[in-house]
Each structure stands twice: as C-alpha cells, then as structure tokens.
C-alpha positions as CSV (number, residue, x, y, z in Angstrom):
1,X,26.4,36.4,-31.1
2,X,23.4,34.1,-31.7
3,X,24.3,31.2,-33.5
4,X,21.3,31.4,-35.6
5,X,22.6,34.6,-37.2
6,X,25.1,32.4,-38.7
7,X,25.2,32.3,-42.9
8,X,24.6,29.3,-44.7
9,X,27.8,28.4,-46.3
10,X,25.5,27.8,-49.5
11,X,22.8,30.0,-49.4
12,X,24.5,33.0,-47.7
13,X,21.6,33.8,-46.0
14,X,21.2,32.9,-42.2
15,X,20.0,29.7,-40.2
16,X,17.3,31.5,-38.9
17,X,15.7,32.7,-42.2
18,X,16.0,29.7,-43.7
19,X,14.3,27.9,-40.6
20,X,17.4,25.5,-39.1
21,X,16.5,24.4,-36.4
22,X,19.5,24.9,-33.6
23,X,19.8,23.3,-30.1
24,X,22.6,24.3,-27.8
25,X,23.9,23.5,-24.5
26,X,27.1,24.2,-22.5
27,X,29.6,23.4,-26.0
28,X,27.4,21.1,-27.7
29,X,25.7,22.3,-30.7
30,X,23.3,20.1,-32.8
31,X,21.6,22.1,-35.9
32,X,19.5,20.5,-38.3
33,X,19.4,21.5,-42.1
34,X,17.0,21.0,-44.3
35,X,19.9,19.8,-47.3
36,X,22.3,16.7,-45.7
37,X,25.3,17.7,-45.0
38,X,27.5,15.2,-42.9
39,X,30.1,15.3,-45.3
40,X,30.9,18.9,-43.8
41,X,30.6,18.9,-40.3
42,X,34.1,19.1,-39.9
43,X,34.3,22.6,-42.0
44,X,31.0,24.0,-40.4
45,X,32.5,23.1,-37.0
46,X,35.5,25.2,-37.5
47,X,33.5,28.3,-39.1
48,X,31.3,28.4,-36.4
49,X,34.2,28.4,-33.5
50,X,35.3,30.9,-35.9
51,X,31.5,33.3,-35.9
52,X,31.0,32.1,-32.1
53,X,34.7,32.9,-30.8
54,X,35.2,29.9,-29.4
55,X,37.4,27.1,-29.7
56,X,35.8,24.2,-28.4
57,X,32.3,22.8,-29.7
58,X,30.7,19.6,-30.3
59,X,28.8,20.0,-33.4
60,X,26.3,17.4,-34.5
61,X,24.4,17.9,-37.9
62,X,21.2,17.0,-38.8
63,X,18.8,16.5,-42.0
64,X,15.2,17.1,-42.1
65,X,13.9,17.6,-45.5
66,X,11.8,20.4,-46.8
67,X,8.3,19.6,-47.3
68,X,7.8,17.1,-49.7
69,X,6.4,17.9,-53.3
70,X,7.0,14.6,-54.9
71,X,4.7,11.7,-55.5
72,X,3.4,8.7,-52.8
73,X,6.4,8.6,-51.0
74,X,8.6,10.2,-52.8
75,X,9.6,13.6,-51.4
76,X,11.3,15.5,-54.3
77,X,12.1,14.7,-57.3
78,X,15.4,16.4,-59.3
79,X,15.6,16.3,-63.1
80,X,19.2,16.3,-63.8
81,X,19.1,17.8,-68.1
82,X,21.1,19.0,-71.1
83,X,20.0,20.3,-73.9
84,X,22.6,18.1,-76.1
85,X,24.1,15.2,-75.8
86,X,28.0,14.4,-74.9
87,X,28.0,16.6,-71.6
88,X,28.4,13.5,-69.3
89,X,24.9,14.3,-68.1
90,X,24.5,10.7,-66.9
91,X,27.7,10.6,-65.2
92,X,26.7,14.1,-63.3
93,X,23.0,12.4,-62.4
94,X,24.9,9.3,-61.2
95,X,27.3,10.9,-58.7
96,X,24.9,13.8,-58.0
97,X,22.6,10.6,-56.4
98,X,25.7,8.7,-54.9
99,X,26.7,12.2,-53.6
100,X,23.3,12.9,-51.7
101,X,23.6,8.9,-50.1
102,X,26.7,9.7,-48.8
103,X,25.6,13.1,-47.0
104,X,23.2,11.0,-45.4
105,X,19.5,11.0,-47.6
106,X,18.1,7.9,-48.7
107,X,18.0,8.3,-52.7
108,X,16.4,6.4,-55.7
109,X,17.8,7.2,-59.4
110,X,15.4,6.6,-62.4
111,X,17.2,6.8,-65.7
112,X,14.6,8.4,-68.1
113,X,16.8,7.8,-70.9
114,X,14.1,5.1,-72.5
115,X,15.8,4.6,-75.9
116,X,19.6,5.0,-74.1
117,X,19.3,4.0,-71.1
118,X,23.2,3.8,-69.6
119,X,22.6,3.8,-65.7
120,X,22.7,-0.2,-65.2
121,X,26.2,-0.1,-66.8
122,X,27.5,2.6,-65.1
123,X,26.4,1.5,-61.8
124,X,27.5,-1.9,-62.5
125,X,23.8,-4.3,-62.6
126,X,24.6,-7.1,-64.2
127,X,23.8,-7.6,-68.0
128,X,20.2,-9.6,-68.0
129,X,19.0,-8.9,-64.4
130,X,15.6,-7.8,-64.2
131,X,14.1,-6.0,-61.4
132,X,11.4,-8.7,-59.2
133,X,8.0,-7.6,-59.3
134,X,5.5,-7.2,-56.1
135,X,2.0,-7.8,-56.1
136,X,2.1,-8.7,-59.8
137,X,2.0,-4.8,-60.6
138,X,4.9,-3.2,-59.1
139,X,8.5,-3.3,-59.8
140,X,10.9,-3.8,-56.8
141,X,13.7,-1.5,-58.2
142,X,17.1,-3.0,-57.9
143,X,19.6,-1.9,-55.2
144,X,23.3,-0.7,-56.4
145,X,26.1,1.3,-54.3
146,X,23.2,2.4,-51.7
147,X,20.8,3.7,-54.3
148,X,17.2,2.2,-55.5
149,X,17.5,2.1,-59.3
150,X,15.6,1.6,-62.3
151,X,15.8,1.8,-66.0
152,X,14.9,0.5,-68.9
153,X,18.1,-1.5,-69.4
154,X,17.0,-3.4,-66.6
155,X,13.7,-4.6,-69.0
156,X,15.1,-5.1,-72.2
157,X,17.9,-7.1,-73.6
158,X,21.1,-4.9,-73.7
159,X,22.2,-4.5,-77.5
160,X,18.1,-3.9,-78.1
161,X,16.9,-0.9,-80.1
162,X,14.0,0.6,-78.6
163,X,12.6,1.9,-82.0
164,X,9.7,3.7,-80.7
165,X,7.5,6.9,-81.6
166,X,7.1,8.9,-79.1
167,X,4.0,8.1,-77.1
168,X,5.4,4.3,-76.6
169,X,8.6,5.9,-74.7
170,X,6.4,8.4,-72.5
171,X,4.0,5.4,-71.8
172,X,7.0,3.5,-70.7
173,X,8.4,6.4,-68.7
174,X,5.5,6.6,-67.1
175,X,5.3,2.7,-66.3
176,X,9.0,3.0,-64.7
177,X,8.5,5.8,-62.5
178,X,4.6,5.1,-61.5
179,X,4.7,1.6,-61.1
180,X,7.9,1.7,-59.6
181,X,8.1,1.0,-55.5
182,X,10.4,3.5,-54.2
183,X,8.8,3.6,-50.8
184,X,10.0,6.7,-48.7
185,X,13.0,8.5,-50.5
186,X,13.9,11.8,-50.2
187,X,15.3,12.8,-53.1
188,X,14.5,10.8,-56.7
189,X,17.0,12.0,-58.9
190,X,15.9,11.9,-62.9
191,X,18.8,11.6,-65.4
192,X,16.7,12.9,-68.4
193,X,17.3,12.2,-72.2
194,X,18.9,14.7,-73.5
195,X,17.1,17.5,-75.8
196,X,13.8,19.0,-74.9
197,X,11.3,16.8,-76.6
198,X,8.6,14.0,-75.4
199,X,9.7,12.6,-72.3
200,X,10.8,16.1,-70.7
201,X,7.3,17.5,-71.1
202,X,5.7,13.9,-70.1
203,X,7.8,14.4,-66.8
204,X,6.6,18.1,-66.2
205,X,3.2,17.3,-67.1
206,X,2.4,14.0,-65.1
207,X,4.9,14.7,-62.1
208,X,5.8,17.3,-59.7
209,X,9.5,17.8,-60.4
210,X,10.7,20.1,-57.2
211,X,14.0,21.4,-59.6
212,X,16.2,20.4,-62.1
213,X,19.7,20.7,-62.6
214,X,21.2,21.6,-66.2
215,X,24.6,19.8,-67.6
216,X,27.1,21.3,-69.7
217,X,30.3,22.2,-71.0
218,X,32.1,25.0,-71.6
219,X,31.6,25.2,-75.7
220,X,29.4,28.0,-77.1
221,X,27.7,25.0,-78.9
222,X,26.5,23.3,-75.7
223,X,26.0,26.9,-74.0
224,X,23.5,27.7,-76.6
225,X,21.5,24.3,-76.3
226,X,22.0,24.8,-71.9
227,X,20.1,27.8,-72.2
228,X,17.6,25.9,-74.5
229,X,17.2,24.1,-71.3
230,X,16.5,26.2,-68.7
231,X,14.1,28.3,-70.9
232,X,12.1,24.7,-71.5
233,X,12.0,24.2,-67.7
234,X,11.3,27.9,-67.0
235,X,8.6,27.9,-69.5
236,X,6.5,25.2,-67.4
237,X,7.6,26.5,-63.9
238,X,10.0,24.2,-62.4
239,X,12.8,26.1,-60.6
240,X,16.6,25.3,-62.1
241,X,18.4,25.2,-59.4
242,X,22.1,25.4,-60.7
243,X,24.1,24.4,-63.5
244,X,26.7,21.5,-63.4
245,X,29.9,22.2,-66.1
246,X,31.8,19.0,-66.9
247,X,34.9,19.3,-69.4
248,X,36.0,22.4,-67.6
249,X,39.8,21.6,-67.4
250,X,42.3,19.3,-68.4
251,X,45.5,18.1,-66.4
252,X,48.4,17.1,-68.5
253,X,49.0,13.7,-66.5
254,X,52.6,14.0,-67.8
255,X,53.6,17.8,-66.7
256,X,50.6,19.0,-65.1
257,X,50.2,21.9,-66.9
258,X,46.1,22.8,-66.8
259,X,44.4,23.9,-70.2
260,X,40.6,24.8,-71.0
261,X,40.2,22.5,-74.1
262,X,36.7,23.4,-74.4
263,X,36.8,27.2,-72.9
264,X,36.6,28.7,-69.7
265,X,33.9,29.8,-67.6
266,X,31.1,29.3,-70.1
267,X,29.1,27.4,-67.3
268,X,29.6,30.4,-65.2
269,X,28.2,33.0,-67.5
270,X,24.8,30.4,-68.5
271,X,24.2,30.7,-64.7
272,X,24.9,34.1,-64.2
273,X,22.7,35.3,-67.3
274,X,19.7,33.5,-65.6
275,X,20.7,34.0,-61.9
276,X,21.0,30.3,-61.0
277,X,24.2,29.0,-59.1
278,X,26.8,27.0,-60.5
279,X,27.7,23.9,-58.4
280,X,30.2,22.7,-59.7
281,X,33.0,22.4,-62.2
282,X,34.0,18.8,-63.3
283,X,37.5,18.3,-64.9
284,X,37.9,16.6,-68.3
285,X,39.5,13.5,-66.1
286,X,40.1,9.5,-67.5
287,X,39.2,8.8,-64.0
288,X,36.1,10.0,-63.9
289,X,34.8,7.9,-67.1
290,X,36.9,4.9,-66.1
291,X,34.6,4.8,-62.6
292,X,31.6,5.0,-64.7
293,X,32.5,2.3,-67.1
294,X,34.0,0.0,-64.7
295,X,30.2,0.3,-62.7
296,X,31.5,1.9,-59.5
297,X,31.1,5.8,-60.0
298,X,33.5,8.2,-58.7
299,X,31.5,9.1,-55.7
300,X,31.0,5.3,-54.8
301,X,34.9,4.7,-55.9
302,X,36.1,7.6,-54.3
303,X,34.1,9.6,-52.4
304,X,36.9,11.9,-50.6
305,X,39.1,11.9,-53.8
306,X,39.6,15.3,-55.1
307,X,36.5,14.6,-57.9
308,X,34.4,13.0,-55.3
309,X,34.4,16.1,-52.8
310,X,33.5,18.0,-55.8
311,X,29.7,16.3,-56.7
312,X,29.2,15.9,-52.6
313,X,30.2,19.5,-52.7
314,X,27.8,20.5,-55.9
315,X,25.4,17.9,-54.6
316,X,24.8,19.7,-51.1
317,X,24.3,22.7,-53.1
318,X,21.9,21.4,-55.0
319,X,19.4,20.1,-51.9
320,X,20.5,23.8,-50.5
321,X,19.1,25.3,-53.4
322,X,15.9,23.3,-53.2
323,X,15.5,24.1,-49.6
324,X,15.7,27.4,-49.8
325,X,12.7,27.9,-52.7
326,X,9.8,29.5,-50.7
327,X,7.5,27.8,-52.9
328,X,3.9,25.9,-51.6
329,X,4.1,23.5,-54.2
330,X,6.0,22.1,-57.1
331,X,3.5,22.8,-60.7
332,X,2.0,20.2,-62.2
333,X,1.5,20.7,-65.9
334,X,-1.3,20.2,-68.2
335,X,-0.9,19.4,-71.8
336,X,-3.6,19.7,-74.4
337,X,-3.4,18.4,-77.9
338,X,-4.3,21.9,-79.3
C-alpha cells in the first residue's frame, strides 16, 4: 500500500489529493504538509506503521505552505470573529497564533480590536512601550512569546478611550496592518472586534483574508449572533473555515464532576448547519484566563498541558482547513457608498 493513499488525519481525504509531497527510502519517511504539524509527528508516525504494516519508520514532517493569498509578504491572513462579545474570542486568536508557532510557522498577530484592544496585556508588553518605527513610515511590530504583534494598545496610553466614529477606527486599522512590517509570515492571524460592523467589512474590502475562524459558546444567545457571523463572511466570500466553542464544560476542581453551564454541543450544531468543522472545544477553565491575564497564554505557558494540546490540535486544523480550499485566490471586496 502506497503511502500516499494515506488519509489526512484532518481532512480525511488522502496525501495524494491534497498534494503532500512524500519521499521514502529503506524506513525513512519524510512527507511535507501544506498545514505545520510537528506537534504530531509522533501520532502520524504510529498510524502510518499502522496503514503501512510496519513497525519501524523514521518519519520526518515537513511544512510548505499553500500558495500565498495575503498581502507583500504576508501569505494568509486568518480573521479569528464572534458575532458578540464575552466568547474569549481574543484568548482563542491568541493561542490559535502561539499554537501555529509552536507547530513550526512563523506567525504575526494583529489585534483589530481598535477601541478594545487587549492583546498587549495578554501577551504581556509592557504598559507604555511603543513599537520603533523604520524608515520614518513603518512600524517595527513588537516581538512577544515568538510572535510579531501589534495593536493599538501599543500606540495609545492604556486607560485611553478611543472615542471614535467609525471611519477614524478603519483608517487606523488600516494604518496598523498596512504600514505595519511583518516581512515574510505565513500566517497573520486577525483577532477581530467583535459584531459585524466597520472594521469587519474594512478588512474584507481592503485585504485578502484566506479564512476566518468563528468563536463561540454554547448559549442559544451567542449561537444566534455565531451564525450572524458566518453569514457576514459568507456574504463577501471568505471561506469559514471552522468554529472554535469556548465555555463548553466545567470541572468541579473540588469533586471533578463535569457540567455544561452554558449547554452542550451548540458549537457543534452552528458548524454542522453550515458544513464547517469544529476545531475545538475549550473548557470553562480558571487556568485558561489566569494565563491570559498573567501575559503568558496557555499555549506559551503550557503548550503540552491538556488545554494547550487542544488550540495546537484546533490550530492544525485550522491551516488544514485552509490548505485544503481549492480556491485561485482569496476575494477582495469592493464597497460603494450607495
């Protein structure tokens, strides 16, 4: 049996249809996926003694990735949404960027929340410093926990309103992810206000977004306002490619008994109804927002801690996902004032 006949864990489809590229000789095996993966070499070397009958293999795994459909440099960028609020949707953008780091991709976050912006907290920049600026017209984004950052907490004082209409927080999206040098990445993940207003249809008009990725939690109120999402970034072609459910269970730290506070599988029926996958399910955990707080994430805090394999895990799916999209080129939007 032909290795290449071998199903993507992810995409349940094989290597060879999906365009891995395989190399083999004697027991060494060295395939290269278009998603990064090191963070499962181990597994994938034990299914495929299992599909090849064989019990000794020397797997090496690759990461090329798919053909860019960013912007200068940038090869994709991910919008990471919810359609409300209080769905830990910047904690899930966070770790979802840590996440693809670790599996080996060089990453940049942009937090696209202009009037609350949270990332410099969470990811632990220091209150007042300000990203250096090259060539008098570009700013050098600032480096935390392997990631190239920026926001606009890094360009305004921290207890600072931004009371702005709505064209002065597009402009300055605009300014932070244009005149922003993020030399090569391969994935810019966007952690998106949430909503579907200004700044979402700024980024699908003036940016080719490869996918987003929609946050939420298992209440009927936040289900309603998830599918809210996807239609908006249906409605102006950019491919969802899963859905991320935070709050999906709670373990009593005193007798371990599990409960669904908010519901059960809510998440799972959003992506079912529009044929998306769901990556992952987060538990309603004090660890979790205690990383995120303290400015060292759960992925950079713990990155093969039960919660940690669970964003690499949703995180690989993700890039899977966006791999597999037999698409020539990620839309670009026009608005008119009509």
């Amino acid at each position: 049996m032909k290795v290449e006949q071998f199903n993507d864990p992810y995409l349940a489809k094989s290597w060879s249809s999906l365009g891995a590229r395989v190399l083999s000789s004697g027991r060494r095996l060295s395939v290269t996926l278009g998603y990064p993966a090191a963070g499962i070499r181990d597994a994938l070397a034990d299914q495929l003694k299992a599909f090849l009958n064989t019990d000794k293999l020397d797997l090496e795994v690759r990461f090329d990735p798919p053909a860019a459909r960013g912007f200068a440099r940038v090869g994709h960028v991910i919008a990471v949404a919810s359609g409300k609020g209080g769905v830990g949707k910047s904690t899930t953008a966070v770790n979802l960027a840590l996440a693809l780091e670790k599996e080996g991709a060089k990453v940049g976050l942009l937090d696209a929340d202009i009037y609350g912006p949270s990332q410099g907290m969470m990811l632990g920049v220091a209150s007042g410093r300000r990203p250096e600026v090259k060539d008098e017209k570009l700013f050098v984004p600032i480096r935390a926990h392997g990631l190239k950052t920026m926001s606009m907490s890094f360009l305004v004082e921290e207890n600072t309103p931004m009371v702005w209409r709505g064209p002065m927080a597009t402009g300055a999206l605009q300014q932070l992810l244009m005149q922003t040098d993020w030399q090569e990445l391969d994935y810019l993940i966007v952690d998106m206000p949430p909503g579907t207003g200004d700044i979402q249809l700024t980024l699908s008009q003036k940016v080719p977004v490869s996918g987003a990725v929609i946050v939420t939690t298992p209440q009927d109120i936040a289900l309603l306002d998830a599918r809210k999402g996807i239609e908006m970034f249906r409605k102006v072609d950019i491919p969802v490619l899963g859905v991320v459910e935070n709050m999906s269970l709670y373990e009593c730290p005193k007798c371990g008994e599990l409960s669904h506070l908010f519901g059960a599988g809510g998440g799972e029926r959003v992506a079912a109804e529009f044929g998306v996958p769901l990556l992952g399910e987060l538990p309603l955990a004090t660890s979790i927002r205690e990383q995120a707080d303290g400015g060292t994430p759960t992925v950079a805090a713990d990155p093969d801690g039960v919660n940690g394999r669970l964003y690499r895990d949703a995180a690989r799916h993700m890039a899977a996902r966006l791999w597999d999209i037999d698409t020539p080129a990620a839309p670009v939007i026009g608005m008119s004032d009509d």
